[in-house]
C-alpha positions in Angstrom: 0.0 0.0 0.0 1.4 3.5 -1.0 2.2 6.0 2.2 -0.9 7.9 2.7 -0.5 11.6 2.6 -3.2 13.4 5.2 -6.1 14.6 3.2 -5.8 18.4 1.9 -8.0 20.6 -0.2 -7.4 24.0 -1.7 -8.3 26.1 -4.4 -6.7 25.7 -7.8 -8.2 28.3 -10.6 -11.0 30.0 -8.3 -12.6 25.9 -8.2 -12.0 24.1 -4.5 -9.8 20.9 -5.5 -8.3 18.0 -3.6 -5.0 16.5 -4.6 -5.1 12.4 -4.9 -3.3 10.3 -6.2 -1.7 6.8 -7.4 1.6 4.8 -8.6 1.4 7.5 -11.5 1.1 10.6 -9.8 -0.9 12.7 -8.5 -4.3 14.7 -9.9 -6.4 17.6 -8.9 -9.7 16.3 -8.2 -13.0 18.7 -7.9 -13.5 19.1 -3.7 -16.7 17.4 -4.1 -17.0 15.3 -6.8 -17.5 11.5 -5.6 -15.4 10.2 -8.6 -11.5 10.1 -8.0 -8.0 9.8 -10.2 -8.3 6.4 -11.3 -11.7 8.2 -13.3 -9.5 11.3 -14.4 -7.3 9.0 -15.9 -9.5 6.9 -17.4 -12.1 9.9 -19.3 -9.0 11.1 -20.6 -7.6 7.7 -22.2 -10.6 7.1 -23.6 -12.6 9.5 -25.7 -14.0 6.7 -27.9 -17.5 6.7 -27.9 -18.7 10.1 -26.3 -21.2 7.7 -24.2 -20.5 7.8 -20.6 -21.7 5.2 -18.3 -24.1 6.8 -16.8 -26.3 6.4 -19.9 -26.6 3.0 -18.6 -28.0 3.0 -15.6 -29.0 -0.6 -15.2 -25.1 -1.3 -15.6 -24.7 1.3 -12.6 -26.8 0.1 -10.2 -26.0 -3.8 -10.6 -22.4 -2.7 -10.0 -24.0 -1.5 -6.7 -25.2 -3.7 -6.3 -22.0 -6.0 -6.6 -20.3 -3.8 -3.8 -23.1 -3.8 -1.8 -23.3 -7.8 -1.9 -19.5 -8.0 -1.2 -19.4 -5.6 1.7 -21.6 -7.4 3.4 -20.3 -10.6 2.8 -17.3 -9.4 4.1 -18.0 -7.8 7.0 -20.2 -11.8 7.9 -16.8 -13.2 7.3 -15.1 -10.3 10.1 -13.1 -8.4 7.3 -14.8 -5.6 7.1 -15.7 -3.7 10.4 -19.9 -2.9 10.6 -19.3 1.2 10.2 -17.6 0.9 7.5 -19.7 -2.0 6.1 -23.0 0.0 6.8 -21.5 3.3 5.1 -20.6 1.6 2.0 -24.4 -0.3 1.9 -26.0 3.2 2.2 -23.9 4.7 -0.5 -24.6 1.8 -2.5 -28.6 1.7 -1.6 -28.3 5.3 -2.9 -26.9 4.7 -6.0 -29.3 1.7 -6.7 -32.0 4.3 -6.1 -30.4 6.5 -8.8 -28.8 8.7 -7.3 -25.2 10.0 -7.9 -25.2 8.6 -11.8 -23.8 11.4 -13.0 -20.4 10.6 -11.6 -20.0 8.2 -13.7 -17.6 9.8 -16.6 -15.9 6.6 -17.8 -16.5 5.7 -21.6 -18.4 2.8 -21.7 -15.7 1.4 -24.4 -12.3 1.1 -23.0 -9.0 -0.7 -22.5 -8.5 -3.0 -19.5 -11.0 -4.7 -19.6 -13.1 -2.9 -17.2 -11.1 -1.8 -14.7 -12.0 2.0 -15.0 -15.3 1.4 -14.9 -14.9 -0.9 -11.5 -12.5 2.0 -9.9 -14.9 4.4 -11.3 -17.8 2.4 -8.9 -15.3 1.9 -6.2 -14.0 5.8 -6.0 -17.7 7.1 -5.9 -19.1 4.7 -3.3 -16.0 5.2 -0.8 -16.4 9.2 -1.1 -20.4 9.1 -0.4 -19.9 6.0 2.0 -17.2 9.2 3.7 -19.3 12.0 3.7 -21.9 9.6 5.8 -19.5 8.9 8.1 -18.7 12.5 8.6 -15.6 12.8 6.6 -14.7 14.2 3.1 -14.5 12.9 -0.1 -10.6 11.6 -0.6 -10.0 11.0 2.4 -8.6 7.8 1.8 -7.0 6.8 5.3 -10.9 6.0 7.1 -12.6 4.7 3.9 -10.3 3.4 1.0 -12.1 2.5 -2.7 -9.8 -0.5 -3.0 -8.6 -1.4 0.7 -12.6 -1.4 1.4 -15.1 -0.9 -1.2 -13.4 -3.6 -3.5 -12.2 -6.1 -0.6 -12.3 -9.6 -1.8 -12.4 -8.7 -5.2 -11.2 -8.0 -8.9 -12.1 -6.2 -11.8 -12.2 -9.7 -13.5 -14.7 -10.8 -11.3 -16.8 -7.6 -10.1 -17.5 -6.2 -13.5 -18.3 -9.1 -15.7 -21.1 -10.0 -12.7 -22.6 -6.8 -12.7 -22.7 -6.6 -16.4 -24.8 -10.1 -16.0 -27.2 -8.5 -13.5 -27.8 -5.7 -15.7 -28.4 -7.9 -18.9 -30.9 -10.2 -16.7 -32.7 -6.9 -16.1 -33.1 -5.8 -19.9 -33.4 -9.5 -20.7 -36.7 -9.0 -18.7 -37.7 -5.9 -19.9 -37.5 -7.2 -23.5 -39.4 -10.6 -22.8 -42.5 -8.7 -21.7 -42.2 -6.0 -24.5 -42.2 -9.4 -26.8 -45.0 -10.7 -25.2 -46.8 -7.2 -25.4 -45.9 -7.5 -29.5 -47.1 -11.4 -29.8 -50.4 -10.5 -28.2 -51.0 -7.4 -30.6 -50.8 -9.8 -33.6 -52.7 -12.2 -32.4 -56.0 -10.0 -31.4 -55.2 -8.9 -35.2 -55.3 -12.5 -36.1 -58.4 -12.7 -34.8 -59.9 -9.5 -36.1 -58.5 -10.4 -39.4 -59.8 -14.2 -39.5 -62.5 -14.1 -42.2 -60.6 -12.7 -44.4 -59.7 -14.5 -47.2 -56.4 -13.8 -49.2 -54.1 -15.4 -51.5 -50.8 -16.8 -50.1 -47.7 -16.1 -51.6 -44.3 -18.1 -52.3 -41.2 -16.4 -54.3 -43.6 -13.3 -54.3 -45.9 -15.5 -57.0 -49.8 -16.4 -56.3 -49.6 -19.9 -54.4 -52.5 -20.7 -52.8 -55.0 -19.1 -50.5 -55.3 -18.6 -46.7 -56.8 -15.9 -44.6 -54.8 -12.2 -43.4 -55.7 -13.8 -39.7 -53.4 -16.9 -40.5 -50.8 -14.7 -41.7 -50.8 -12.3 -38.5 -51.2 -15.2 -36.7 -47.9 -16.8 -38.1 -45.7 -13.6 -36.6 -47.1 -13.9 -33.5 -45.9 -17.6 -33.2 -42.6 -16.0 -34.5 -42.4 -13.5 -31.4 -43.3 -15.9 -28.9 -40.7 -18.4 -30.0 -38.3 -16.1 -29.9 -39.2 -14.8 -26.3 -39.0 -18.5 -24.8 -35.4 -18.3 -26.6 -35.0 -15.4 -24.8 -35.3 -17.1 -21.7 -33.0 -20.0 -22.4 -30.5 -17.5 -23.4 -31.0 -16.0 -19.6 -30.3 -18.9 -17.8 -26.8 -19.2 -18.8 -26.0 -15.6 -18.0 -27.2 -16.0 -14.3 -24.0 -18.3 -13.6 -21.7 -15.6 -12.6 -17.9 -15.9 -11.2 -18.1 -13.3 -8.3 -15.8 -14.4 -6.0 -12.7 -15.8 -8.3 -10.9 -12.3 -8.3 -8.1 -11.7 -10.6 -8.3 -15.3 -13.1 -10.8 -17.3 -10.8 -7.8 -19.1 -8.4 -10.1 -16.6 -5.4 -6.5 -15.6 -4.6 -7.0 -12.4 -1.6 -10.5 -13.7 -1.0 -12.0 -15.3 2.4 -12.2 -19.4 1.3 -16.0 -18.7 2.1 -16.3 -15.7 0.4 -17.3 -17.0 -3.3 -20.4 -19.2 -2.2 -21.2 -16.7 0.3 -21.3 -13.3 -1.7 -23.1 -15.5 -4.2 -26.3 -16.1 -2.0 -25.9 -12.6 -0.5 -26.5 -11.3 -4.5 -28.8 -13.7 -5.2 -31.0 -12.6 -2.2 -30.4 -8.5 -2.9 -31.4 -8.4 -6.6 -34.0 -11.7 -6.3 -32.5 -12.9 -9.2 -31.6 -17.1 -9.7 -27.8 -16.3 -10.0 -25.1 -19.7 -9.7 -21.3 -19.1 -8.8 -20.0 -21.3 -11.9 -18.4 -24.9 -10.8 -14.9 -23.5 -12.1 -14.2 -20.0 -11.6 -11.0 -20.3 -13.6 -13.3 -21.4 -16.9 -15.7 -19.0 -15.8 -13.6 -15.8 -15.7 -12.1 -16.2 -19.3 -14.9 -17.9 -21.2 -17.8 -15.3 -22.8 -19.7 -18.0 -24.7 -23.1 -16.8 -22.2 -22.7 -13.2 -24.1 -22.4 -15.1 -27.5 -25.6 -17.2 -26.7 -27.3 -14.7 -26.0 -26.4 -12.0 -28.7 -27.5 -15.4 -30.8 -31.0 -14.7 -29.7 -31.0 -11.3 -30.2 -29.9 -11.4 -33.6 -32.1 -14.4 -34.1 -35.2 -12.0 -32.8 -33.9 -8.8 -34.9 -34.2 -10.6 -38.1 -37.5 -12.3 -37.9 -38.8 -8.6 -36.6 -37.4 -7.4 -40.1 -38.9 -10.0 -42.3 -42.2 -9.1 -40.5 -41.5 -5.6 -41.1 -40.5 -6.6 -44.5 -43.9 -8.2 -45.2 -46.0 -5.2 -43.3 -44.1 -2.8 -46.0 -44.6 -5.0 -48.8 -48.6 -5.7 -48.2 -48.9 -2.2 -47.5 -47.4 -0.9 -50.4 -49.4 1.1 -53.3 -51.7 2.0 -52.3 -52.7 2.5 -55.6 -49.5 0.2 -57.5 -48.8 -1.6 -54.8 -50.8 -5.1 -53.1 -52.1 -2.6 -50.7 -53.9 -5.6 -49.2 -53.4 -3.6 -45.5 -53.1 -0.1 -44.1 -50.6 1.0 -42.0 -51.5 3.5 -39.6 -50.1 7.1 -40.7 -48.1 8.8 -38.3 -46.2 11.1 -40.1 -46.2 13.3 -43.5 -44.0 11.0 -45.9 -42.4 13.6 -48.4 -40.7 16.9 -48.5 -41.7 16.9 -52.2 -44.6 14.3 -52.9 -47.9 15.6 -50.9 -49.8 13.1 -49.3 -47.3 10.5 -49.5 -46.9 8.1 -46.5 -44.5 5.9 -45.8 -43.8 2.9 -43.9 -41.2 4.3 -41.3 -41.8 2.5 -38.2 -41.7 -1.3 -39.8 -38.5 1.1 -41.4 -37.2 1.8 -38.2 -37.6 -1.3 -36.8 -35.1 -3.0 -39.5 -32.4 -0.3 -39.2 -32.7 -1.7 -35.2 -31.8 -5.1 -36.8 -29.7 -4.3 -38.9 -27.6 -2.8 -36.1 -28.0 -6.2 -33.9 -26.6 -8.0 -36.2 -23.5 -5.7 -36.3 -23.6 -6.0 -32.6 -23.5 -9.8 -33.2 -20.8 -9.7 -34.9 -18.3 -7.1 -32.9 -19.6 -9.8 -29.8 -18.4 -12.5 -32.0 -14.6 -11.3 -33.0 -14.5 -9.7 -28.8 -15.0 -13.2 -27.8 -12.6 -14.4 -30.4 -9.9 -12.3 -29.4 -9.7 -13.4 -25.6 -6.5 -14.5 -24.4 -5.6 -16.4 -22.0 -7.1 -16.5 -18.4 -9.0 -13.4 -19.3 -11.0 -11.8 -22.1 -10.1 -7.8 -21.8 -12.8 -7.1 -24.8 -15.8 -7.5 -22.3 -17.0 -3.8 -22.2 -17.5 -4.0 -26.2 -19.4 -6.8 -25.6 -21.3 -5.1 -22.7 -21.7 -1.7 -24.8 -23.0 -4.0 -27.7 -25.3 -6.3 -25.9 -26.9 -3.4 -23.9 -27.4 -1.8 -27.1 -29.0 -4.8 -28.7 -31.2 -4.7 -25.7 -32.6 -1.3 -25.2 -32.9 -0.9 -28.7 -34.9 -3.9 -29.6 -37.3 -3.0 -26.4 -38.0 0.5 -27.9 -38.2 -0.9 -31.6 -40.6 -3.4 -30.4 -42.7 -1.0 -28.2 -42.6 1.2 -31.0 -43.8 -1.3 -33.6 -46.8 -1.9 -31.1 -48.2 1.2 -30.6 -47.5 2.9 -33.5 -48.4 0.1 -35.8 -49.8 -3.2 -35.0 -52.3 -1.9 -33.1 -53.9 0.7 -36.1 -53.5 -1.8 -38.7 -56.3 -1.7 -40.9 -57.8 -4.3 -43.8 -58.5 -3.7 -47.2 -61.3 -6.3 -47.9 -62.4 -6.1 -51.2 -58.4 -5.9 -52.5 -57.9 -8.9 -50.8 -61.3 -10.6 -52.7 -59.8 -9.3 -55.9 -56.4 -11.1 -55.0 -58.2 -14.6 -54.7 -60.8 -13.9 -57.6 -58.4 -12.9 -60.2 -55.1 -15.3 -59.4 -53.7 -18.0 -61.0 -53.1 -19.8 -57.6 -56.6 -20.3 -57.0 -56.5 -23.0 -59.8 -54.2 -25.2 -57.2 -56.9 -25.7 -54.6 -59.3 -26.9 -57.9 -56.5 -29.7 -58.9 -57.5 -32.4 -56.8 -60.9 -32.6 -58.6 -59.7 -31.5 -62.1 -56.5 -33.1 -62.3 -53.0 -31.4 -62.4 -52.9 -31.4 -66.4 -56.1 -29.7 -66.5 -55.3 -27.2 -64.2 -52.4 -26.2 -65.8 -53.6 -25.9 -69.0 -56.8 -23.5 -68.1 -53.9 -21.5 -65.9 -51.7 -21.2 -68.7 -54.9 -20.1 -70.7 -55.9 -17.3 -68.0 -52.6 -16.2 -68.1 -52.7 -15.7 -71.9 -56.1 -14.4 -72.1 -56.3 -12.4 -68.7 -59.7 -13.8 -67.7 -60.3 -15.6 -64.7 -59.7 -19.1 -63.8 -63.4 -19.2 -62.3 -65.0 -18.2 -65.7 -62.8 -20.4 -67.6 -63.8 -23.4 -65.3 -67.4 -23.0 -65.8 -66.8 -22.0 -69.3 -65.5 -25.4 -70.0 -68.1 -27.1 -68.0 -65.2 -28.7 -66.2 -67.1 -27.9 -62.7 -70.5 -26.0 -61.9 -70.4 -22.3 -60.9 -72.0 -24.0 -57.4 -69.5 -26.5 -57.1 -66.9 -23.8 -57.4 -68.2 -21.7 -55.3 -68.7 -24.8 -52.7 -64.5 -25.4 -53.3 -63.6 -22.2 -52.6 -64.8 -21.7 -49.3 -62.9 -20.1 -47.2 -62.6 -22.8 -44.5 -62.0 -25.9 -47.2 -59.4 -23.4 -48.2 -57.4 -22.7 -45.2 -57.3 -25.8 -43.6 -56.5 -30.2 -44.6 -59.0 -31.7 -46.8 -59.4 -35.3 -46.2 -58.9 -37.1 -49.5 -62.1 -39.1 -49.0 -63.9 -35.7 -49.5 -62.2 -35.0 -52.7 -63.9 -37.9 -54.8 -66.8 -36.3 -56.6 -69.5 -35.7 -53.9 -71.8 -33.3 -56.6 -74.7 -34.8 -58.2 -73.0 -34.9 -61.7 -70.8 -36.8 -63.1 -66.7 -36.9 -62.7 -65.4 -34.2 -65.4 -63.1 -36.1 -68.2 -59.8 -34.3 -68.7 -60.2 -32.7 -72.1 -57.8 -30.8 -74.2 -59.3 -27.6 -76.3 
């Protein structure tokens, strides 16, 4: 431990300072600013991103959360004396609460692999955990930031557990938003359930099915991707809190892993494991990669939805326009009235970004080394990203869209009426020959399959129209029912 200087303040430009400092040297701090030198340092080696930690405040509080956890399991274990245990549990209560974020200046992308951002949580909790025991901020010799507010830990331990306490919280918020987004479509699948619509494969007419089956296909999507969701949680609650610098526990109590395990578990309610092998635990990331999986899983089958709810929508006069998006906004600065599609739009950007995430995740976990991977806060910066943006996407997509999505009946009659595809629920009963002769025939004349049918005398208009009701068309026909059940004869195959 470096010889402590006694604590001293003074005024440097007009602004009251305190002097601290560190193997490096020493740094004028603000008098009352909770943060300390190993933060100075840090916001000056690293101007990457602009984005300071306190934009994440879920990241904040679980490291709180962390210290909070370890003080306490500490001071159970005698190492750490119940004033200065109950100081740092207030100061960290506090900043659960959301209070003194703003101290938190670090980039949230940086070089050693956390560490500023854990000094930056350990310099602010030991100066408010002073100032409630009477004393001021930097004065080091009562309340130390590493002697006390990181006993029995390391950055390599500390931070990657708080960044798993904040993903199980966004993990969360994002399971209900996608349960919020599967029930929307399906209360449109059931508005939408009579109406009948031709199905579509390679963007050609395939056969027909009903706009409520098709809403009702994304909201399977959704919920199959929230139970992923889930999965993907599980293997982020096994944390390695406790194994300090490579996951040997070296410094720590021999009861202090299981213990400050059960201590977090019990503060943030959360099913959190201490991993069977600390030493595996602190240098492998595969939970991140499973999970950013899932997300970029989820972010593409939102854009293919999106893709489809631009694509049905489109026209509306040269387009399917078989729906109608709700408008929220004026679409041109040139073309009045125009109206466009942006929040299906804004929804892909979000996935297109989550897959860029996914891949940044990917090379970070790639390029550990060794007993430690010193990428994690790109991984944290690009999973909480993935997060928080596919929450607001998705709560976005809800209210500004699902929920004011409109029909276009009569377009979608026209779309069974006038299609080729129709001829391929007719095929059983006319044969496959047949039906691709009087297709090939509507196609060259551009009258309808229907007309040409009857035309022929190949089927009645009333046995048509019996065929093509919507529920023999959107659901398995027993073959037995497709022998002739009409009070004519079976139709010979015929050429003309």
């Amino acid at each position: 431990m470096l010889p402590r200087t006694p604590y001293v303040s003074f005024v440097s430009n007009g602004v009251p300072t305190r002097c601290e400092y560190d193997s490096l040297g020493t740094r004028e701090i603000p008098a009352t600013a909770y943060y300390g030198i190993h933060t100075v340092r840090a916001v000056k080696n690293f101007p990457i991103s602009g984005i300071p930690l306190s934009a994440y405040p879920d990241l904040i509080a679980a490291l709180a959360v962390v210290k909070q956890a370890a003080a306490e399991a500490n001071h159970r274990l005698g190492l750490l004396d119940t004033q200065r245990c109950q100081a740092i549990v207030d100061a960290c209560k506090e900043i659960r609460k959301g209070q003194l974020h703003d101290n938190f200046l670090v980039d949230v992308i940086q070089g050693g692999a956390g560490t500023s951002t854990n000094m930056n949580a350990n310099e602010v909790i030991a100066n408010r955990a002073l100032e409630m025991l009477g004393r001021h901020p930097g004065d080091y010799d009562h309340l130390d930031p590493l002697e006390h507010v990181n006993l029995g830990q390391s950055t390599n331990d500390a931070y990657p557990t708080a960044i798993k306490i904040a993903l199980q919280v966004q993990i969360s918020r994002l399971y209900g938003t996608l349960l919020d987004l599967e029930k929307a479509f399906s209360k449109k699948s059931e508005e939408f359930k009579g109406l009948l619509k031709m199905g579509r494969t390679q963007l050609q007419d395939a056969v027909p099915m009903t706009l409520g089956q098709e809403f009702g296909t994304y909201a399977v999507m959704v919920s199959e991707d929230a139970e992923r969701l889930i999965e993907a949680s599980a293997l982020v609650a096994e944390i390695n809190l406790g194994g300090t610098a490579i996951g040997t526990g070296l410094n720590s109590h021999p009861l202090y892993a299981p213990m400050v395990c059960g201590v977090l578990a019990e503060l943030t309610r959360l099913p959190l494991t201490s991993a069977d092998d600390l030493v595996e635990a602190t240098q492998d990331v595969g939970a991140f990669v499973q999970l950013s999986g899932v997300l970029k899983r989820t972010a593409l089958k939102l854009s293919k939805i999106c893709n489809d709810l631009r694509l049905l929508s489109s026209g509306p006069r040269s387009g399917f326009n078989e729906i109608n998006l709700p408008p929220v906004q004026a679409g041109s600065s040139i073309m009045p009235g125009k109206v466009n599609p942006v929040i299906p739009e804004v929804v892909n950007q979000v996935a297109f970004e989550v897959v860029g995430n996914d891949m940044t995740i990917s090379m970070a976990a790639e390029g550990g080394q060794l007993q430690l991977n010193a990428f994690e806060p790109v991984i944290a910066y690009s999973l909480f990203n993935s997060l928080t943006h596919l929450d607001a996407a998705c709560r976005t997509l809800i209210d500004n869209c699902i929920v004011g999505i409109t029909a276009n009946p009569e377009q979608l009659s026209r779309s069974v009426t006038n299609s080729i595809g129709v001829i391929t629920a007719l095929s059983p009963y006319l044969g496959y020959t047949t039906s691709a002769r009087i297709a090939k025939r509507a196609l060259q004349t551009g009258r309808s399959i229907l007309d040409l049918i009857v035309e022929e005398g190949l089927l009645s208009a009333a046995q048509v129209s019996e065929l093509l009701r919507p529920e023999r068309l959107i659901t398995p026909t027993d073959r037995a029912d497709i022998v002739p059940r009409f009070d004519v004869a079976p139709v010979k195959e015929t050429e003309r």
